[in-house]
C-alpha positions as CSV (number, residue, x, y, z in Angstrom):
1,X,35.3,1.3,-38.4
2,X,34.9,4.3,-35.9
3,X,31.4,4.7,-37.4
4,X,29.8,1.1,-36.3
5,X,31.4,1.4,-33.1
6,X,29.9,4.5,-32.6
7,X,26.8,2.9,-33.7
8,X,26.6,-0.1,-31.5
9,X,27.9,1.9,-28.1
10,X,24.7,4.1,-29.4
11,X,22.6,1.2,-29.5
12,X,24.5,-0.2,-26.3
13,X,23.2,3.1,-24.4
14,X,19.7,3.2,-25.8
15,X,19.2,-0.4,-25.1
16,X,20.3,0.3,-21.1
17,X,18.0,3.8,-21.1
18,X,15.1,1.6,-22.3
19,X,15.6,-1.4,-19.8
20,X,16.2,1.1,-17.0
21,X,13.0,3.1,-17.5
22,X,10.3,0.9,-18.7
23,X,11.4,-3.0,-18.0
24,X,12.8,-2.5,-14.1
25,X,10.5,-3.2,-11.2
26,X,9.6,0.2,-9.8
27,X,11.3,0.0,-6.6
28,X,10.0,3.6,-5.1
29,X,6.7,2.9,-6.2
30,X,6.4,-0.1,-4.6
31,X,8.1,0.9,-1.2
32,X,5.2,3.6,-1.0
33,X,2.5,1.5,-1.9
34,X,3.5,-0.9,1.1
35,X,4.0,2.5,3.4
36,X,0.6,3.5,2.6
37,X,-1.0,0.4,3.1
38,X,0.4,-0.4,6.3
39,X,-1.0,3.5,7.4
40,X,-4.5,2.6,6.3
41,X,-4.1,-0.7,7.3
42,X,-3.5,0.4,10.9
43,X,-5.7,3.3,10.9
44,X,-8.8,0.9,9.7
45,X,-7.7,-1.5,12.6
46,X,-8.0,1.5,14.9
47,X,-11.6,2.7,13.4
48,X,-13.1,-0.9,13.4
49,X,-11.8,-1.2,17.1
50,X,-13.7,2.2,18.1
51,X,-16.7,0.8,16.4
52,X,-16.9,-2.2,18.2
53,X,-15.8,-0.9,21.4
54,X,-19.0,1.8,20.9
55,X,-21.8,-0.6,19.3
56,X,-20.6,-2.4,23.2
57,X,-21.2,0.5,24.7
58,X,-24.3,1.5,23.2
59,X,-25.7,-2.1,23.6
60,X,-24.8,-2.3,27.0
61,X,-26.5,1.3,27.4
62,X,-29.9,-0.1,25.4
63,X,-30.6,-3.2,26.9
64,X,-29.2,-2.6,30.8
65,X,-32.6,-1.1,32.4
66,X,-34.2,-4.7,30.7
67,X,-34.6,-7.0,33.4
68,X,-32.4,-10.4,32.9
69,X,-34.4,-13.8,33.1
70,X,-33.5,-16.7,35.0
């Protein structure tokens, strides 16, 4: 008797290892998956704003001696 309850408390333990390791969402992976998005996310919203703010700057620069026409 002391040898199948051994046996399922065994089984019992192996059962929570393996639902613990492989079949649970991976919580810390996810959080820094979202950290690291939101830091490149904001650091290409930062880059794409330089750009445009130069590619203004260097078309105002190109085209300013041209004479407008009314």
């Amino acid at each position: 008797m002391i040898e199948i309850t051994i046996g399922i408390l065994g089984l019992l333990i192996a059962w929570f290892t393996y639902k613990k390791t492989f079949l649970d969402k991976p919580k810390e992976e996810i959080e820094h998956f979202t950290v690291q998005f939101r830091a490149t996310q904001t650091t290409s919203l930062k880059v794409r704003n330089d750009l445009i703010k130069l590619s203004q700057w260097v078309f105002h620069r190109k085209w300013s001696h041209v004479p407008r026409l009314n």
